[in-house]
RODO-2510 file (C-alpha; in nm, 4 decimals, decimal comma):
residues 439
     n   res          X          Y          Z
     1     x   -11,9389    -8,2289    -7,9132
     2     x   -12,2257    -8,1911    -7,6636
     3     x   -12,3640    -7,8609    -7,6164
     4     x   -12,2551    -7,8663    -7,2234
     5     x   -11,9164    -7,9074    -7,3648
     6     x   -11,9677    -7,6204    -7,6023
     7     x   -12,1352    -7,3768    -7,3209
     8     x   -11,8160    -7,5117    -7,1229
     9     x   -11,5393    -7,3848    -7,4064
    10     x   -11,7602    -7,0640    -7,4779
    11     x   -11,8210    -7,1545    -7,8261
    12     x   -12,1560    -7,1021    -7,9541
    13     x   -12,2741    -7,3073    -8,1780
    14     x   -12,2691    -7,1304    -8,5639
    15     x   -12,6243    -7,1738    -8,5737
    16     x   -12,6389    -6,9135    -8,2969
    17     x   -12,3690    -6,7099    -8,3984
    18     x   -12,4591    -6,4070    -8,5241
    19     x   -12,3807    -6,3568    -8,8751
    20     x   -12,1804    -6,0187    -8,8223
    21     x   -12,0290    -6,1457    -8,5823
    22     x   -11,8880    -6,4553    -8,8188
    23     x   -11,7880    -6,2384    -9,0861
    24     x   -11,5400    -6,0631    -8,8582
    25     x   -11,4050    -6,3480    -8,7310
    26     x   -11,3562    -6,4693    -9,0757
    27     x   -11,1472    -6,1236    -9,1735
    28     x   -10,9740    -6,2235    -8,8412
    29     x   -10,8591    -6,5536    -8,9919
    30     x   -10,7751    -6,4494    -9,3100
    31     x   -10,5327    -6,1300    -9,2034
    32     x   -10,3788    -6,3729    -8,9702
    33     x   -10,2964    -6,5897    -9,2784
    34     x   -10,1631    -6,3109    -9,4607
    35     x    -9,9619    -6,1669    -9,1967
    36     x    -9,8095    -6,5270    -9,1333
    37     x    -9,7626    -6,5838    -9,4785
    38     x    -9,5946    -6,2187    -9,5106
    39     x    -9,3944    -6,2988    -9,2141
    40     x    -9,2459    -6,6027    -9,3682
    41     x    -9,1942    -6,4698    -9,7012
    42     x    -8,9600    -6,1679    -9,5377
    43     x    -8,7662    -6,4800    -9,3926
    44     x    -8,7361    -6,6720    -9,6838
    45     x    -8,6108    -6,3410    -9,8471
    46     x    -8,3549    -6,2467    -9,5855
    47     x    -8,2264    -6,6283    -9,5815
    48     x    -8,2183    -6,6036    -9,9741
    49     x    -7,9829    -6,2386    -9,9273
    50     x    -7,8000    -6,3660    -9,6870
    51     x    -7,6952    -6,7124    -9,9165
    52     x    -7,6264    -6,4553   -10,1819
    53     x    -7,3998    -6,2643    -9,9801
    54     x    -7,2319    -6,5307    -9,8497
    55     x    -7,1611    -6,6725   -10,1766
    56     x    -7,0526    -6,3364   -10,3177
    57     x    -6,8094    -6,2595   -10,0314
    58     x    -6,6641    -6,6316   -10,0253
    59     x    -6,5600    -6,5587   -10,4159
    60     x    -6,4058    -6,2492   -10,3349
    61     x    -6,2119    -6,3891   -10,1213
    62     x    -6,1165    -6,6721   -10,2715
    63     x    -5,9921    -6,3845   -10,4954
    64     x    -5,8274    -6,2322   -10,3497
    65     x    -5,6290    -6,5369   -10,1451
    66     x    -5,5626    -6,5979   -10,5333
    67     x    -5,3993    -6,2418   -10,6003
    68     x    -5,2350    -6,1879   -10,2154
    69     x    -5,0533    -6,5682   -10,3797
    70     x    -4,8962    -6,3919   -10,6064
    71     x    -4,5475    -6,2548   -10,5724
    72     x    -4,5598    -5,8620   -10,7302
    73     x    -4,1769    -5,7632   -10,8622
    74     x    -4,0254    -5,4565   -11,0257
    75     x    -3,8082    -5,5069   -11,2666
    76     x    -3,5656    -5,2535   -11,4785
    77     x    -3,3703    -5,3392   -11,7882
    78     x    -2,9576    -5,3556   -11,8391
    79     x    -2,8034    -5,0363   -12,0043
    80     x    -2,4995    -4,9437   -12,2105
    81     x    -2,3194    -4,6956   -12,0478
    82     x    -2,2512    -4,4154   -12,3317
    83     x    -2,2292    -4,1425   -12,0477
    84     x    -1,8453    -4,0502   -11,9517
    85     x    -1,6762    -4,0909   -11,5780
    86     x    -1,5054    -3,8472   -11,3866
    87     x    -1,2695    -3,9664   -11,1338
    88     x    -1,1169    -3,7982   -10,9026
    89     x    -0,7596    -3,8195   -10,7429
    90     x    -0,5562    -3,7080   -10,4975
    91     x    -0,2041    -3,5870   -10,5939
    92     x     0,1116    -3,3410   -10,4956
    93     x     0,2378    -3,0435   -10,6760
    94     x     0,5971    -2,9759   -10,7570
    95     x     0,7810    -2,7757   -11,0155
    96     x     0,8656    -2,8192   -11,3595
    97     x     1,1858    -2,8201   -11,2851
    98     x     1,2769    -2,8658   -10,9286
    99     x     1,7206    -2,9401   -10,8426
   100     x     1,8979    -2,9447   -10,5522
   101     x     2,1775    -2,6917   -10,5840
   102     x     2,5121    -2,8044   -10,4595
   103     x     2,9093    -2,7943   -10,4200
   104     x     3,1366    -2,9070   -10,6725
   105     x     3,4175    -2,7592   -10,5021
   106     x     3,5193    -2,8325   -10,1279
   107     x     3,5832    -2,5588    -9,8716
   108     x     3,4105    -2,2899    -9,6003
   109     x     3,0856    -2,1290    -9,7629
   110     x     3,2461    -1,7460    -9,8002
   111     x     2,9159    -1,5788    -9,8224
   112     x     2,5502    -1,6563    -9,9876
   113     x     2,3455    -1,4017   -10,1739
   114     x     1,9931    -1,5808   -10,1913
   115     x     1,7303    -1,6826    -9,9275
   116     x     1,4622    -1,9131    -9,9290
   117     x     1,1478    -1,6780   -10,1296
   118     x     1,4337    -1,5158   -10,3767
   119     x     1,3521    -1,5631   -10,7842
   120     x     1,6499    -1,5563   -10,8993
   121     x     1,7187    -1,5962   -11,3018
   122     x     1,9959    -1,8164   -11,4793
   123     x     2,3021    -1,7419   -11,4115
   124     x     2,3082    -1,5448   -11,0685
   125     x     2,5172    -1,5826   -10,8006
   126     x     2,3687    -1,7495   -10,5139
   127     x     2,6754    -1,7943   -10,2642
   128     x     3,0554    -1,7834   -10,2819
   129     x     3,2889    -2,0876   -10,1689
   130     x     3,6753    -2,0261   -10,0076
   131     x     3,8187    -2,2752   -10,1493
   132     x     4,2366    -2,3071   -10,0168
   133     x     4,3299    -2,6252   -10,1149
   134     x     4,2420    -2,6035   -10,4763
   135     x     4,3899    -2,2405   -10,5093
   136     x     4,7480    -2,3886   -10,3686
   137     x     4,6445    -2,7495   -10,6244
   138     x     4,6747    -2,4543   -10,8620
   139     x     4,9086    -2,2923   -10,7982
   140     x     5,0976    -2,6097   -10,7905
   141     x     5,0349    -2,7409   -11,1338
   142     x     5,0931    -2,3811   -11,2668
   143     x     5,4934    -2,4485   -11,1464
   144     x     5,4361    -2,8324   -11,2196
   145     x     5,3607    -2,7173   -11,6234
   146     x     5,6760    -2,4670   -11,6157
   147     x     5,8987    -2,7756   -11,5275
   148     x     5,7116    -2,9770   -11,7914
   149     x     5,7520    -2,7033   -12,0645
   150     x     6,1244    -2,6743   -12,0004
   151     x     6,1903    -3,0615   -12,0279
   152     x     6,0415    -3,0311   -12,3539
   153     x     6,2028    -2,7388   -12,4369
   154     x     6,5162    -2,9625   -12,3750
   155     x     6,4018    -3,3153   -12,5283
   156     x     6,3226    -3,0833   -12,7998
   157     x     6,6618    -2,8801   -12,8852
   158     x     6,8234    -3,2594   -12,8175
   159     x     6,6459    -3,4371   -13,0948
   160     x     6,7220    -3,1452   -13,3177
   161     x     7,1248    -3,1772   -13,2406
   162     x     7,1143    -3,5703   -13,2271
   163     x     6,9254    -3,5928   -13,5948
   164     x     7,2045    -3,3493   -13,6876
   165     x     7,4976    -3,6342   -13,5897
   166     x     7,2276    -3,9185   -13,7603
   167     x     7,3196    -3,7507   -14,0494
   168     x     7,6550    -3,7456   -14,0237
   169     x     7,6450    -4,1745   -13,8874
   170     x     7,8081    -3,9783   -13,6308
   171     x     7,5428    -4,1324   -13,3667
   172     x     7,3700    -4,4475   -13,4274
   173     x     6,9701    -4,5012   -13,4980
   174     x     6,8952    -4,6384   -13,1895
   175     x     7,0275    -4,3203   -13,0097
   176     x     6,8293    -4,1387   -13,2691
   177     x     6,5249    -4,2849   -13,1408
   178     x     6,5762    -4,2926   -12,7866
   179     x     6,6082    -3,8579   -12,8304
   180     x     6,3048    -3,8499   -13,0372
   181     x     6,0788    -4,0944   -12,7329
   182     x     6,2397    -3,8556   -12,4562
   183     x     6,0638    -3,5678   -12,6865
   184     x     5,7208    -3,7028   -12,7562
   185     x     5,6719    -3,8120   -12,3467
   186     x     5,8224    -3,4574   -12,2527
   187     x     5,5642    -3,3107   -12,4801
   188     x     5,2616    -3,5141   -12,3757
   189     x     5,3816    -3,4614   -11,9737
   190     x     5,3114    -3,0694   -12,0997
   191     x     5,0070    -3,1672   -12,2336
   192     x     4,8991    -3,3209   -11,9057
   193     x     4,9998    -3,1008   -11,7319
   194     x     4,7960    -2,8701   -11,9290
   195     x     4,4927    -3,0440   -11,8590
   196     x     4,5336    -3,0558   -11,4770
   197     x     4,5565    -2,6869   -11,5104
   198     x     4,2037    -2,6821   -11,7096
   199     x     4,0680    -2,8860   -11,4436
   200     x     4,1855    -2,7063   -11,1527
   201     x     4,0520    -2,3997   -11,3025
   202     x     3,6862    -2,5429   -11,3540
   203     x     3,6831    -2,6281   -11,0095
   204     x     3,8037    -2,2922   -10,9138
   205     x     3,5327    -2,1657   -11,1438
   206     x     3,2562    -2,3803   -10,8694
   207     x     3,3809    -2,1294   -10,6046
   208     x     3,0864    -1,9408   -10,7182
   209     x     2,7496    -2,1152   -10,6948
   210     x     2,5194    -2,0043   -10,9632
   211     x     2,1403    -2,0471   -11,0676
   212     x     2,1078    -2,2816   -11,3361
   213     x     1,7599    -2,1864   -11,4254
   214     x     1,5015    -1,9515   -11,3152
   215     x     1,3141    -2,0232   -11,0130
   216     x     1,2671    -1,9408   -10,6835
   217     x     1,4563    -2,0277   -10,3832
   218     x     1,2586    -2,2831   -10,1995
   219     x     1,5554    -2,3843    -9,9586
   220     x     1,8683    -2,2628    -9,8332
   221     x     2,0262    -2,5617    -9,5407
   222     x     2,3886    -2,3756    -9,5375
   223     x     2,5444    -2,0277    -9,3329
   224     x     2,8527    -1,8883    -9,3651
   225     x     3,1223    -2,0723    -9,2498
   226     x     2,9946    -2,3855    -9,3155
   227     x     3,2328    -2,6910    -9,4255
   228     x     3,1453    -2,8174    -9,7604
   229     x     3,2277    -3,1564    -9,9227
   230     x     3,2104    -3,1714   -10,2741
   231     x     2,9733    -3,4306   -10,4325
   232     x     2,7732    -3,4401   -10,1331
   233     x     2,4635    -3,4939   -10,2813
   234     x     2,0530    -3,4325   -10,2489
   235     x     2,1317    -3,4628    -9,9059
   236     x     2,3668    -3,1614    -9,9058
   237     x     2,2347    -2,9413   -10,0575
   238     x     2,3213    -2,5697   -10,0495
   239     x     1,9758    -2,4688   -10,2288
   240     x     1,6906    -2,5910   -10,3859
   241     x     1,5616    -2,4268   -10,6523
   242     x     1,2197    -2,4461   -10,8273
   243     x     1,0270    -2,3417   -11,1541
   244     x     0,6607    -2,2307   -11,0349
   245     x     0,5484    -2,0793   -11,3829
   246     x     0,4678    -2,4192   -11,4522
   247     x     0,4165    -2,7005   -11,2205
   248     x     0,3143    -3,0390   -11,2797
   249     x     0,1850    -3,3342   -11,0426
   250     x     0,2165    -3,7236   -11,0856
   251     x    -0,1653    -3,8867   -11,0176
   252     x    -0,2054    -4,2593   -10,9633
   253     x    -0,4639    -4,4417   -11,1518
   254     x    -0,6544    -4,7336   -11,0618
   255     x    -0,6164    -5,0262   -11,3425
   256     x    -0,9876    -5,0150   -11,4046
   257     x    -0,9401    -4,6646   -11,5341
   258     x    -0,6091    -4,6953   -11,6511
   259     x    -0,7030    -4,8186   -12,0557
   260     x    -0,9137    -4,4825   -12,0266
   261     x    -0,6507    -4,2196   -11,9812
   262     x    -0,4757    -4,0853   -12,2859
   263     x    -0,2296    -3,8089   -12,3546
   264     x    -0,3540    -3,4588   -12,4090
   265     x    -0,6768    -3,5267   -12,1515
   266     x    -0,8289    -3,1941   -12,0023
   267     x    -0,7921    -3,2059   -11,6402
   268     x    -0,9651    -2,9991   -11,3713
   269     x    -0,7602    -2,9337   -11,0345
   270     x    -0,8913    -2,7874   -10,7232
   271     x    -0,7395    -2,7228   -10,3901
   272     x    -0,9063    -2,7056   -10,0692
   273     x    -0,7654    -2,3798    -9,9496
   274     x    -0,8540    -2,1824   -10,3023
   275     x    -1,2298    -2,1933   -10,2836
   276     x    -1,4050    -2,1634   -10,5880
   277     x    -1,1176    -2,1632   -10,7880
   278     x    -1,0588    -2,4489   -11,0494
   279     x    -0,7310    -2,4787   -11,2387
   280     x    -0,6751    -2,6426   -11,5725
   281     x    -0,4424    -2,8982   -11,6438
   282     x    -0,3568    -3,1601   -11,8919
   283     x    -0,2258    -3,5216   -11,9331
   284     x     0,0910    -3,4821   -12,0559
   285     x     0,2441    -3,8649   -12,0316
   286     x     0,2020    -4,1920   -11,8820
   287     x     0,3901    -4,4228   -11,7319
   288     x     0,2122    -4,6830   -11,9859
   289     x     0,2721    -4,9560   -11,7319
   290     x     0,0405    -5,0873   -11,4472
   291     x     0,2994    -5,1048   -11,0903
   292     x     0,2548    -5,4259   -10,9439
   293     x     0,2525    -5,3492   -10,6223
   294     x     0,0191    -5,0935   -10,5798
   295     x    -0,1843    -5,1545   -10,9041
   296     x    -0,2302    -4,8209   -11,0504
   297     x    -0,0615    -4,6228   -11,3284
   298     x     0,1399    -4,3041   -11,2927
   299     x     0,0458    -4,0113   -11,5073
   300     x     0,1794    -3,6702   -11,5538
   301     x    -0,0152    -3,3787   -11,4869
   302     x     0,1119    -3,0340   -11,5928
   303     x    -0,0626    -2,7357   -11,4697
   304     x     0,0041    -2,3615   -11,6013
   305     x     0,0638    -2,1210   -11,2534
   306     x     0,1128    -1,7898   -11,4111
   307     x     0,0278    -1,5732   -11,0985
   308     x     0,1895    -1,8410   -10,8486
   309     x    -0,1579    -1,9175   -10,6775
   310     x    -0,0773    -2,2439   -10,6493
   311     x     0,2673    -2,3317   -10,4672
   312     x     0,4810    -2,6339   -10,5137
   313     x     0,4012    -2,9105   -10,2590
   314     x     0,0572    -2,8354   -10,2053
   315     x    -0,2267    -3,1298   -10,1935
   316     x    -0,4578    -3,1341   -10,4699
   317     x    -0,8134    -3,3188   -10,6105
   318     x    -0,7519    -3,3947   -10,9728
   319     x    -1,0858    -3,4282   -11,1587
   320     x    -0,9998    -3,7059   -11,4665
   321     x    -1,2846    -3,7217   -11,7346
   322     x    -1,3030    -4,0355   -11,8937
   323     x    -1,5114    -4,1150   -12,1574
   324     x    -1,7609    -4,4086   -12,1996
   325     x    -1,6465    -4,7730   -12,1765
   326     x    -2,0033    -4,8734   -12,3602
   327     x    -1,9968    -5,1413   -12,0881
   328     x    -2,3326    -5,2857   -11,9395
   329     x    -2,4555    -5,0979   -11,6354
   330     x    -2,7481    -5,1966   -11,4295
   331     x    -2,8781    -5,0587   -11,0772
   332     x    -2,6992    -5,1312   -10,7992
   333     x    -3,0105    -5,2359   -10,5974
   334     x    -3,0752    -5,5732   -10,8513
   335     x    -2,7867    -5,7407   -10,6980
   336     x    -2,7743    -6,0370   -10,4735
   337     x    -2,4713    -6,1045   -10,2621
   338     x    -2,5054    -6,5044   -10,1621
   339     x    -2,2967    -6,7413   -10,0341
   340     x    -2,2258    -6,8966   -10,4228
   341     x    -2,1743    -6,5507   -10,4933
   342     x    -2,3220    -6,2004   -10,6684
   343     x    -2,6690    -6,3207   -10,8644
   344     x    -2,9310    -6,1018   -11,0245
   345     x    -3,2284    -6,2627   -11,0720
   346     x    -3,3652    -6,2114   -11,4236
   347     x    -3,7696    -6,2440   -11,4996
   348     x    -3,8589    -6,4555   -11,8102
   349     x    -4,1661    -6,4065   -12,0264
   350     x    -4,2839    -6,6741   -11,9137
   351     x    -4,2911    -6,4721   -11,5294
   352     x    -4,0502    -6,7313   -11,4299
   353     x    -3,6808    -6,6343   -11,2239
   354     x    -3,4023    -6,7425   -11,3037
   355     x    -3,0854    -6,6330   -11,0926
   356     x    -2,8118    -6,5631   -11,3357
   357     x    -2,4676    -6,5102   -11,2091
   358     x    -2,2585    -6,1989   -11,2888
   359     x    -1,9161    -6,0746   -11,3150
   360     x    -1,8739    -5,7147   -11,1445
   361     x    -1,6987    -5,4484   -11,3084
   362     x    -1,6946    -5,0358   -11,2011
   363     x    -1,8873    -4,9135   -10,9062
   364     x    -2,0629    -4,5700   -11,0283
   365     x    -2,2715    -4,5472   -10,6644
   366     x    -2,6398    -4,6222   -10,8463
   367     x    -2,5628    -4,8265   -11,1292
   368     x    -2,2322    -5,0774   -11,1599
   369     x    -2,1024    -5,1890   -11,4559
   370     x    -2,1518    -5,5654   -11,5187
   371     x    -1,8906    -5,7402   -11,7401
   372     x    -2,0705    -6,0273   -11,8102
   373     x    -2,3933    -6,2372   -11,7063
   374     x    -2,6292    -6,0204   -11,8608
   375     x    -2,7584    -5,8132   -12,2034
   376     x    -2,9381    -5,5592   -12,2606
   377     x    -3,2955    -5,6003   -12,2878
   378     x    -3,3438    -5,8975   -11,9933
   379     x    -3,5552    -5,7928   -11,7082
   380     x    -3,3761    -5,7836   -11,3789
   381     x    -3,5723    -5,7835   -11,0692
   382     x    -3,5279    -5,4836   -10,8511
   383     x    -3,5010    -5,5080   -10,4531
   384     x    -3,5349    -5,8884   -10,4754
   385     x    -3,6371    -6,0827   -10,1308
   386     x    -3,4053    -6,3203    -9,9480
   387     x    -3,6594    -6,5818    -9,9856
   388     x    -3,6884    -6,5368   -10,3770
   389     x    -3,5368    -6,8156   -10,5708
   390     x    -3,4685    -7,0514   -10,9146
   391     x    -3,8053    -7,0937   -11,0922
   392     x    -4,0418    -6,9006   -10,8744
   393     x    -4,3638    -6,7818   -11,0245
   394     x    -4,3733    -6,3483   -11,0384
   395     x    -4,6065    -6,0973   -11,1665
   396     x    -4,4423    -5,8150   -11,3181
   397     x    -4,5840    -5,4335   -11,2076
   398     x    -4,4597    -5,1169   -11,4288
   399     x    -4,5571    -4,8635   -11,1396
   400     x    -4,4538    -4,8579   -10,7802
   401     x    -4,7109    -4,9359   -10,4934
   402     x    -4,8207    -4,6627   -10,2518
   403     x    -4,8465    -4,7155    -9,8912
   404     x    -4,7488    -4,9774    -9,6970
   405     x    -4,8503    -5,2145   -10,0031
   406     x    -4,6019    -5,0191   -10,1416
   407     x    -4,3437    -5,0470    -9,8998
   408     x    -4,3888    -5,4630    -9,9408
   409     x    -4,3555    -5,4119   -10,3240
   410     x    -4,0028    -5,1988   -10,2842
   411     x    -3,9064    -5,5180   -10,0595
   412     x    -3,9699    -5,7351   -10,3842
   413     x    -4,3160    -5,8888   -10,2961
   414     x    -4,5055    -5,5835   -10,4055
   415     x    -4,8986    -5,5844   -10,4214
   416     x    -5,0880    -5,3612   -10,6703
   417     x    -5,2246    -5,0500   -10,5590
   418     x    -5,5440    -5,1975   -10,3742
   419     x    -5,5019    -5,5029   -10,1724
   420     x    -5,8124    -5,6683   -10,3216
   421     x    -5,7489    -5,9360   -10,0094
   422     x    -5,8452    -5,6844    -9,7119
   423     x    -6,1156    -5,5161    -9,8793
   424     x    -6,3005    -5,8806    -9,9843
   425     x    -6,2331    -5,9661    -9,6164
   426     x    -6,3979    -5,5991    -9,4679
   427     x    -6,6529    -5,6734    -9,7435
   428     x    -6,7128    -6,0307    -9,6362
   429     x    -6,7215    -5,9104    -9,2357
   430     x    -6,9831    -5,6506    -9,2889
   431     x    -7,2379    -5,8364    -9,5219
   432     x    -7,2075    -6,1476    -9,2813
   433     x    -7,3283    -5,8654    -9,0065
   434     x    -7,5847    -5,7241    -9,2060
   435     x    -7,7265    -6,0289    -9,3999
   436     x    -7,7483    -6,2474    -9,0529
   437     x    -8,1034    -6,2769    -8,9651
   438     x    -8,1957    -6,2062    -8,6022
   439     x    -8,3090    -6,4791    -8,4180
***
């Protein structure tokens, strides 16, 4: 280069320079080189961290895709049912011994002794009966047997005089015998007429209705002066009259139950009114027969009332105990109600479903008994999804999820406690922030 170019472009030649002045433009040059190299190095670094990142986050999440994949269950294992059942029943009180009291004798009602709240004993009077007609039917056969006993007296004294002439072939045999036939039928008329008497007597002796058991009077439907019709029935009753020491109540039982009740069962009744109080009973008979109509079996109840607490006709919750039908009982939230019908679906140990069909037996509210389809020991998936099916792919967790992880895992696609997913993604977002280099 000339030197006019030089002067031109201020540069002195080095022979001119002075050497100072060369030595600090040499540092120049070389802390220029270091900061450039220093500079790049930082960049190569921060490319280098954020590669690493990247890479780190994309394996989390690839992990997590992986786990978020997987379908989380709860599962819960079929029982035998060794704990007993009480059931509980509606029923109706009535007496021991509850009758209609009526006529047996007809005529006007004279007077009555007893009202309706009266305990009466056996044997006292509870109204009087005027009775006409059967006192003149009396009467009646009372001159009817007089006639009777003097035709025999008669036929009699006849037979005596005509086997007297027999004897003497004054009359002949057939004579004889025709005496001793007019005797026999006079005496049996007597004897009939006899009877008549008996029986007009007994039905004088219904004149006076009496208690034919202790009780109490529970009824009265008649006044004085009221017609009465013998053998009127139920229907016409004078009284009713019922035994409260001990009264007794017929119970219905469903036919599930029904192989479960036995004679001689403790029972517990209650009654709505008599708060607090609880009266025991026992199963005293069954009908041993399931009705076809309504499907349940009667049984008999009988329940001590020794200070009348309870009254006869009252409506009453019978507690049954039953004991344990050792049947298999799982929770009621397993099963699956589909259109080909009730399916639990039952995890392999392979993690595989399978969606078994059962048979439904008792409903116990949380757990129903399951007659077959299932043992004991199988693990049946709690909560299961709509969309789970045959031969899906599960992951079995012993503890439930918290949160709303949790709620997903009640709903039969539970997650594990963390959601490894969302916190690879957060993870992934903020390194991608923080590892980008600024341009």
């Amino acid at each position: 280069m000339p030197e006019q170019r030089h002067h031109d472009l201020a540069i002195h030649p080095i022979e001119d320079t002075d050497p100072a002045d060369l030595m600090q433009r040499r540092a120049v040059v070389r802390r220029g080189k270091w900061l450039a190299f220093i500079v790049v190095l930082l960049l190569a670094v921060g490319a280098g961290r954020a590669v690493v990142i990247r890479n780190t986050n994309a394996s989390a999440l690839e992990a997590s895709i992986a786990d978020l994949s997987k379908v989380y269950v709860r599962v819960t294992q079929p029982k035998t049912s060794d704990v007993g059942q009480t059931v509980t029943l509606p029923g109706t009180l009535q007496g021991y011994t509850q009758s209609p009291i009526g006529a047996r004798a007809s005529g006007y009602v004279k007077r009555w002794h007893r009202d309706i709240g009266s305990r009466v004993k056996a044997g006292d009077l509870l109204a009087e009966i005027d009775t006409p007609e059967i006192d003149q039917q009396l009467v009646q056969a009372l001159a009817a047997r007089e006639q009777t006993a003097a035709s025999l007296a008669l036929a009699t004294s006849s037979l005596e005089r005509w086997e007297a002439l027999r004897r003497k072939d004054a009359v002949s045999q057939q004579e004889l015998d025709e005496r001793r036939s007019n005797e026999v039928q006079a005496r049996a008329n007597l004897a009939a007429a006899d009877a008549n008497i008996v029986r007009l007597r007994q039905l004088e002796s219904f004149k006076r209705v009496v208690a034919p058991f202790s009780g109490v009077i529970t009824r009265r439907s008649v006044d004085v002066g009221d017609l009465i019709d013998a053998g009127g029935g139920a229907a016409r009753a004078l009284f009713v009259l019922t035994q409260t020491e001990t009264l007794r109540a017929f119970i219905s039982v469903p036919q599930s139950y029904a192989h479960l009740v036995r004679a001689g069962q403790e029972v517990k009744v209650t009654q709505i009114e008599l708060q607090g109080r609880v009266f025991a009973g026992k199963v005293v008979r069954t009908s041993s027969a399931i009705d076809p109509a309504t499907r349940t079996m009667q049984v008999e109840v009988n329940l001590p009332n020794p200070d009348g607490a309870l009254m006869p006709g009252a409506f009453i919750q019978v507690a049954l105990p039953l004991k344990a039908s050792q049947a298999t009982t799982v929770e009621s939230n397993t099963l699956m109600f589909r259109a080909e019908g009730v399916r639990v679906a039952v995890v392999g140990a392979d993690g595989v479903v399978k969606l078994r069909p059962v048979r439904i037996g008792r409903n116990f509210g949380q757990t129903v008994e399951i007659l077959e389809g299932i043992t004991t020991g199988e693990r049946v998936v709690m909560n299961p999804s709509d969309s789970i099916g045959e031969g899906d792919k599960v992951t079995v967790v012993t503890a439930p999820p918290a949160g709303r992880d949790g709620a997903k895992g009640a709903a039969g696609k539970g997650a594990p406690d963390k959601a490894p997913g969302k916190d690879a993604e957060k993870a992934a977002g903020k390194g991608t922030a923080q590892g980008q280099p600024k341009s």
